[in-house]
C-alpha positions as CSV (number, residue, x, y, z in Angstrom):
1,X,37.3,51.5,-6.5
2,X,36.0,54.5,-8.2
3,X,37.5,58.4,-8.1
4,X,36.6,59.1,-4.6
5,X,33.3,61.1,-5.9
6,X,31.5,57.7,-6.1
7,X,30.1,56.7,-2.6
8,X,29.6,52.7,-2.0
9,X,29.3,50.0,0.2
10,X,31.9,47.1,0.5
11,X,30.5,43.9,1.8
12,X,33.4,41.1,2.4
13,X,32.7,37.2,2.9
14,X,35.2,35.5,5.5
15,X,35.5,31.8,5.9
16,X,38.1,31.2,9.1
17,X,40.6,34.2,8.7
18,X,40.4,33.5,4.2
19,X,38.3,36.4,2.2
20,X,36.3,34.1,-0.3
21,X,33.7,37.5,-1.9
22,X,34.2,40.9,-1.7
23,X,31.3,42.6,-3.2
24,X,31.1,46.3,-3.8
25,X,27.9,48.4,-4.3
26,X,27.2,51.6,-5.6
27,X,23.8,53.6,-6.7
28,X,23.1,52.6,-10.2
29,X,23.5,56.1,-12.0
30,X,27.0,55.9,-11.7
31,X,27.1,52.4,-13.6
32,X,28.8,54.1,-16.7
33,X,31.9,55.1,-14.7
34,X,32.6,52.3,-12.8
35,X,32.0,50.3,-15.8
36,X,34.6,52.1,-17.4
37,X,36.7,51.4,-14.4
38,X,36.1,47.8,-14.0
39,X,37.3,47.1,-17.8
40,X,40.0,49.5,-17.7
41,X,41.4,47.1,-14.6
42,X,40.3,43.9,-15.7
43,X,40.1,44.2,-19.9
44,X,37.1,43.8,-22.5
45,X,36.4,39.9,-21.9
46,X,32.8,40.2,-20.8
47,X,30.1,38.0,-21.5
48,X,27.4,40.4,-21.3
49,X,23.2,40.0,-20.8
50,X,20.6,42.7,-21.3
51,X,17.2,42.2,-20.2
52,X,14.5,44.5,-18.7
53,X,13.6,44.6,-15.2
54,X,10.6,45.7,-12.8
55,X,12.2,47.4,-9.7
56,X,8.8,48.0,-6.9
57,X,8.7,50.8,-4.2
58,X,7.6,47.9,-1.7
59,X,5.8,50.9,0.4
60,X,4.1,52.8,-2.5
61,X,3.7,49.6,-4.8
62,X,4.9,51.5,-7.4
63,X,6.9,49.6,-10.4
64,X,9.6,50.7,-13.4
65,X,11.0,49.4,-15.6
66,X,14.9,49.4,-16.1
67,X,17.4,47.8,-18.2
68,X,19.2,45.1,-16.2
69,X,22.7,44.6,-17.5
70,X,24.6,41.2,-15.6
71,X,28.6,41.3,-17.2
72,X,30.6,38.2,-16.2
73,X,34.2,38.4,-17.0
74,X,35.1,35.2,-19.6
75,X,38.3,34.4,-17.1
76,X,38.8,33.9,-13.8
77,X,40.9,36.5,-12.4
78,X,44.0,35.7,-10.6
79,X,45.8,37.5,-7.2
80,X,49.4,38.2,-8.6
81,X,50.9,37.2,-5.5
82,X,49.0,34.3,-3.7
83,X,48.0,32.8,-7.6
84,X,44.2,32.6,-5.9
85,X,42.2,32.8,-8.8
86,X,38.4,34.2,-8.7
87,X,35.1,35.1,-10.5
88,X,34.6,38.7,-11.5
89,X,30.9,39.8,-12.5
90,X,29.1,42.8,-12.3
91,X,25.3,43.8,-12.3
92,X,23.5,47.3,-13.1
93,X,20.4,46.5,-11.1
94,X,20.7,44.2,-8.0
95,X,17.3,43.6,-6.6
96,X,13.6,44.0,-7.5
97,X,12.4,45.8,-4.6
98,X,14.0,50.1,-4.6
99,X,17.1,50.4,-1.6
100,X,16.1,52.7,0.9
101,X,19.4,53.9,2.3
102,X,22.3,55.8,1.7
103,X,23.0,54.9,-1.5
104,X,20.0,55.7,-3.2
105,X,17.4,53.9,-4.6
106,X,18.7,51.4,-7.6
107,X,22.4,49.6,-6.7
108,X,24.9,47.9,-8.7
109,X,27.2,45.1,-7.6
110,X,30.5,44.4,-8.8
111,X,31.4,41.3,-7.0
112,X,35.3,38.9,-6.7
113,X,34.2,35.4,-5.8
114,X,37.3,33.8,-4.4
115,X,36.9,30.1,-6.6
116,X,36.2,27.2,-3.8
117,X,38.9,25.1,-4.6
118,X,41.3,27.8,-3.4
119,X,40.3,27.2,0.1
C-alpha cells in the first residue's frame, strides 16, 4: 500500500491459521495520498463523516483540534479468488491521545474486516 515513500505499520488479526482484519496505519499528513490510493483500488462508494476532533499530548496536556474524517466503503469487498467478502473503512485520525513512535504523532487506519460469517 502506498508508493514506497509512505512508511506504515501493518497490524494483522488471526483466528486459527484464517486472517479475519488487516489494518494498516500511517502518519496522518499523508492521508491525501493514500486516500487517493485506496479509491483508485477500491472505487468512489464511500459513505463519508466529517467531524472535529480533540487529539491531547497525554504528557504536556496539550489539546488540537483536527478534522476527523471516518470513510466506510458502501460494499463489502470481495477476495477474487476465495469469494471471502469483507468491510473496507478508513479513518484520518485514529485516537485522541498524540502516537509517540515512529510514525509520527497523528495516524490514520485503513482497515479489511474479513465479514464473520466467512469463518
Amino acid at each position: 500500500m502506498g508508493d514506497d515513500n509512505i512508511p506504515v505499520k501493518v497490524f494483522i488479526a488471526l483466528k486459527g491459521d484464517v486472517v479475519t482484519a488487516i489494518e494498516v496505519s500511517f502518519n496522518s499528513i499523508f492521508w491525501n495520498d493514500m486516500w487517493a490510493i485506496i479509491t483508485k483500488k477500491y472505487g468512489a462508494s464511500w459513505e463519508i463523516e466529517r467531524d472535529n476532533m480533540a487529539v491531547m499530548d497525554y504528557e504536556t496536556k496539550k489539546v488540537d483540534q483536527f478534522e476527523r474524517v471516518i470513510a466506510t466503503h458502501k460494499f463489502s469487498g470481495t477476495n477474487p479468488k476465495t469469494k471471502d467478502t469483507c468491510s473496507l473503512s478508513t479513518t484520518k485520525i485514529d485516537i485522541i491521545f498524540r502516537h509517540h513512535d515512529s510514525l509520527g504523532t497523528l495516524h490514520a487506519i485503513f482497515a479489511i474486516k474479513r465479514e464473520s460469517k466467512d469463518f
